[in-house]
C-alpha positions in Angstrom: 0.0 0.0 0.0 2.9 2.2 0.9 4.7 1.9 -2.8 1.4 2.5 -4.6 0.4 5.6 -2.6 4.0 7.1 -3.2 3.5 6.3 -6.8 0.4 8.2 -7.1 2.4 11.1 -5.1 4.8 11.3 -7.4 2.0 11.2 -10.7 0.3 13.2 -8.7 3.1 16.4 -8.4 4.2 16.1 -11.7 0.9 16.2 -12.9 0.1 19.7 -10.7 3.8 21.5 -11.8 4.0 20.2 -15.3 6.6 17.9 -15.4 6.4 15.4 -17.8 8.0 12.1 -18.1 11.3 13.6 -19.2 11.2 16.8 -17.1 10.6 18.5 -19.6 8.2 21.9 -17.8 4.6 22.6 -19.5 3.4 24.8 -16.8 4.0 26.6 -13.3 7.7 27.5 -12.8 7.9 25.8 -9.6 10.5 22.9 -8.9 10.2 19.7 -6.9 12.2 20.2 -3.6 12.5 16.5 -1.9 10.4 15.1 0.8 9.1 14.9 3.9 8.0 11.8 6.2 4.5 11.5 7.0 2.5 9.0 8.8 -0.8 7.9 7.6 -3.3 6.2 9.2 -5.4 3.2 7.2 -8.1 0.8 7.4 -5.2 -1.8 7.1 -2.8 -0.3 9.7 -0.3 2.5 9.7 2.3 4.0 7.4 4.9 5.2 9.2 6.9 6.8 7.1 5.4 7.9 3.9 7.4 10.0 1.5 5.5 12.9 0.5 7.3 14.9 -2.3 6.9 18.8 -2.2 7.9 21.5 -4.1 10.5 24.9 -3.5 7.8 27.2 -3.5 5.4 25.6 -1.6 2.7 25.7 -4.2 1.7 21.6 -4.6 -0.5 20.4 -2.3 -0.6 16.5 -2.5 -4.3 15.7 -3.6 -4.2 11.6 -2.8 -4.6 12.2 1.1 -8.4 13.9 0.4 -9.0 11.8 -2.8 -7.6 8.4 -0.4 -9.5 9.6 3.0 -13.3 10.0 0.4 -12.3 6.5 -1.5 -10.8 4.2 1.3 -12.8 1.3 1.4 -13.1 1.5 -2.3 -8.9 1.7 -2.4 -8.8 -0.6 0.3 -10.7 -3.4 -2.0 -8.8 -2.3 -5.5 -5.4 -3.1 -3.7 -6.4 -6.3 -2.6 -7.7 -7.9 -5.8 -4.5 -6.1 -7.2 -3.0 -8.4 -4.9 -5.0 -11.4 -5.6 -4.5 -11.0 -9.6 -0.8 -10.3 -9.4 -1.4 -6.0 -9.6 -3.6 -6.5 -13.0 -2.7 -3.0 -14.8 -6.0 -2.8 -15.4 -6.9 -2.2 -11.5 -3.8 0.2 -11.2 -4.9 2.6 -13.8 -8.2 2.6 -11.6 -6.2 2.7 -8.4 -4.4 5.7 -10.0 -7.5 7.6 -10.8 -9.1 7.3 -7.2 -5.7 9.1 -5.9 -4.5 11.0 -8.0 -7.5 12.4 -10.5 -7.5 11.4 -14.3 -4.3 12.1 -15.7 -3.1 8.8 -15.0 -1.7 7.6 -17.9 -0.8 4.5 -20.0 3.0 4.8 -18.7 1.9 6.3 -15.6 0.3 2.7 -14.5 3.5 1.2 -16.0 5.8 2.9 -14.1 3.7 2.1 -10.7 3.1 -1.7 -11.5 7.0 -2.0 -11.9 7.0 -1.1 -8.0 5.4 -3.9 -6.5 6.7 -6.5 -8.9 10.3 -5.7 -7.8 8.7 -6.1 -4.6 7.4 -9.4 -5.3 10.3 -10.5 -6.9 12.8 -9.5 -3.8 10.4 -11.3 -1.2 10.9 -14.9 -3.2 14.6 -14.4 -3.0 14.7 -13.1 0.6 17.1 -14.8 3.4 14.6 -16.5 5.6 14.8 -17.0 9.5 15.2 -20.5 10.9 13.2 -19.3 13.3 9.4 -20.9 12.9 7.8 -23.4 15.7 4.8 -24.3 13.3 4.9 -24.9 9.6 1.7 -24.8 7.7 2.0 -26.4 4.4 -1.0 -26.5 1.5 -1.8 -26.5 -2.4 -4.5 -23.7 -3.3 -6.2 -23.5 -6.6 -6.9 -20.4 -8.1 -8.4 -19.0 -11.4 -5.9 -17.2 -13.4 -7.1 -15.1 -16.5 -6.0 -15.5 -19.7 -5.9 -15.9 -22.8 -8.4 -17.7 -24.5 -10.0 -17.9 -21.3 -8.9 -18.4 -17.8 -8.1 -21.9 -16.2 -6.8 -23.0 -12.8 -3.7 -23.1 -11.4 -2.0 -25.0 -8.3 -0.2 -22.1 -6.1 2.1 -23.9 -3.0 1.7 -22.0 0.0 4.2 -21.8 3.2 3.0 -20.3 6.2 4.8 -20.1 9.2 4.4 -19.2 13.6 7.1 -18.5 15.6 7.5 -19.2 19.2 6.0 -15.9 20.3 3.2 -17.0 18.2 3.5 -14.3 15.7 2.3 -15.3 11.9 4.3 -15.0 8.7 3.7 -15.9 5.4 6.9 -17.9 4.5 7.1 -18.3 0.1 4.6 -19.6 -2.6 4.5 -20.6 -5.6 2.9 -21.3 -9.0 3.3 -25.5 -9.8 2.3 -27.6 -12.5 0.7 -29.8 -9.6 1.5 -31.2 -5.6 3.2 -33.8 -6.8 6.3 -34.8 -4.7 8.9 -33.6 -7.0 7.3 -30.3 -6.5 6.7 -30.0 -2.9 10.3 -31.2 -2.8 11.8 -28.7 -4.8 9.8 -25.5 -3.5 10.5 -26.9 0.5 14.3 -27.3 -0.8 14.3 -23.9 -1.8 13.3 -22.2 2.0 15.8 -24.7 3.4 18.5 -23.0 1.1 17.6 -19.8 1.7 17.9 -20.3 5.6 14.5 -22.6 7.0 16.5 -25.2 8.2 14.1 -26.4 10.6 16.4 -26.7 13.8 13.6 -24.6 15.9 10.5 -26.4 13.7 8.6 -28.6 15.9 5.0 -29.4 13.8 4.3 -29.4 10.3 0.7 -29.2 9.4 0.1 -30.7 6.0 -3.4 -32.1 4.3 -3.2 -36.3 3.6 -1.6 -35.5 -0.2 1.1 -38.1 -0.7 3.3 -35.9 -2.6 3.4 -33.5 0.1 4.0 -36.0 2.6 6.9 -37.6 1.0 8.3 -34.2 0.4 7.9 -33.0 4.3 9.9 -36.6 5.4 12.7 -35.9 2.8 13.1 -32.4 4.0 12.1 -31.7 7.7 12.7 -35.5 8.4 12.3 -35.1 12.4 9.3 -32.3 12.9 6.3 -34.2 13.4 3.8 -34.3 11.0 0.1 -33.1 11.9 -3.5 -33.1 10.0 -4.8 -29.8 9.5 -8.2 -29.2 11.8 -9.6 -28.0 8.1 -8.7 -31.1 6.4 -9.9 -33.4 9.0 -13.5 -31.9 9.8 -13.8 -31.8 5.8 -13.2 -35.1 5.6 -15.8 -36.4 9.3 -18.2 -34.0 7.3 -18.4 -36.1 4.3 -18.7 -39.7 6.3 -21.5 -38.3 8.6 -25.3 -38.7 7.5 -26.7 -34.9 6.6 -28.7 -35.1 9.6 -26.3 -35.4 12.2 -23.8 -33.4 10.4 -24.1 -30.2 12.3 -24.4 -31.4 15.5 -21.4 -33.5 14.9 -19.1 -31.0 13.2 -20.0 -28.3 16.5 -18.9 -31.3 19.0 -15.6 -31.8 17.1 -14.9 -28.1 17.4 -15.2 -27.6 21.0 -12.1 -30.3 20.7 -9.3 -28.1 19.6 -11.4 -24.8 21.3 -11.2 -26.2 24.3 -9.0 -24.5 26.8 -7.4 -27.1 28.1 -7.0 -30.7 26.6 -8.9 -32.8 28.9 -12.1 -30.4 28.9 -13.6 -29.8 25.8 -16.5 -27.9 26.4 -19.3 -29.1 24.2 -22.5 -28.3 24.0 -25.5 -30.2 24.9 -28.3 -30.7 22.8 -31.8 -30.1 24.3 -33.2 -33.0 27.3 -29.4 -34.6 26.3 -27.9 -35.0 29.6 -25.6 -37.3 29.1 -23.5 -35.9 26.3 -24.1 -39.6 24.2 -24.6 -39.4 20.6 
């Protein structure tokens, strides 16, 4: 969010002196004079230290703080399924027009998209710390437009919690499937770049045979759990539709319960004895 908004600033101050692309002045006679740090407040946390450019004489006055305070939520959900699409140019040019007014242009979006895809790039070649308790390991299937038409595509996801029980999203990646040359080649690239697995305790994995074969070649002596997803999916499809619900909200109180031993389930009505 922080990289897009400084994009717009700097569309956005060109735009209001006249600078164009190659500096070349079209109106006021003003000049662009560095930056100062501000810090933002969001609907998806805090900027700290926002880059705001100004100019010598004081005459810019940046536009994307009103336009982005009026069109939050509206921002809020453009840079998300920027996100989910892999920042479609298509959503930055209307990300662009929300901040910064119409005079976002063709190369304007191009120069913006380039931001977050250097971004990208640096986060899958990142040093990663051997520093995660849990490991949470799954194949996710999402639609990817194209052309002639879109199709579906397997994305392996690592997801990590530390001792302190903070949450990180470790790598993914596109695949051709979870097959276990796959899962073995994407969990041999986090132990290169630094997951080594000497503070991993549990790795939670679905019942896919590929990833399981991968997980014992790799992090041979973290034990290997069943996600709580996974396993009420699969209790859901063995129970009769009837006794479905009532079973699936017993199993739950399992892992809510605050302490192993006392699940705390909830009776049904004139069921005293807790029996099916």
């Amino acid at each position: 969010m922080q990289e897009l908004l400084q994009g717009a600033l700097q569309e956005d101050i060109n735009h209001q002196l006249g600078i164009s692309r190659a500096y070349q002045r079209t109106g006021p006679r003003d000049q662009r004079n560095g930056y100062y740090t501000r810090r933002l407040e969001t609907q998806r946390g805090t900027l700290p230290a926002l880059r705001v450019p100004r100019s010598r004489q004081g005459t810019y006055t940046p536009a994307v703080f009103a336009r982005y305070q009026r069109r939050s939520a509206e921002v809020d959900e453009l840079i998300c399924q920027m996100f989910r699409r892999g920042v479609a140019t298509r959503q930055v040019g209307r990300l662009l027009v929300l901040l910064s007014g119409p005079a976002a242009s063709a190369s304007a979006v191009s120069r913006v998209t380039r931001v977050p895809d250097a971004q990208v790039a640096q986060f899958h070649q990142r040093a990663l710390p051997d520093h995660y308790r849990y490991l949470l390991l799954d194949g996710i299937r999402l639609r990817c437009q194209g052309a002639p038409h879109s199709r579906k595509v397997v994305v392996l996801v690592a997801y990590g919690i530390t001792a302190e029980g903070r949450r990180e999203s470790v790598d993914f990646c596109q695949a051709p499937g979870e097959s276990a040359a796959e899962w073995s080649r994407f969990l041999n690239r986090l132990h290169r770049r630094g997951l080594h697995g000497e503070a991993l305790h549990v790795v939670t994995t679905d019942a896919a045979p590929g990833l399981l074969a991968a997980v014992d070649l790799v992090y041979p002596r973290a034990q290997r759990r069943r996600g709580w997803v996974h396993r009420l999916r699969n209790l859901s499809h063995k129970l009769p539709r009837r006794h479905r619900q009532a079973c699936l909200q017993g199993t739950r109180a399992i892992y809510l319960a605050p302490t192993p031993g006392r699940p705390s389930i909830a009776l049904a009505p004139g069921n005293a004895t807790g029996k099916p």
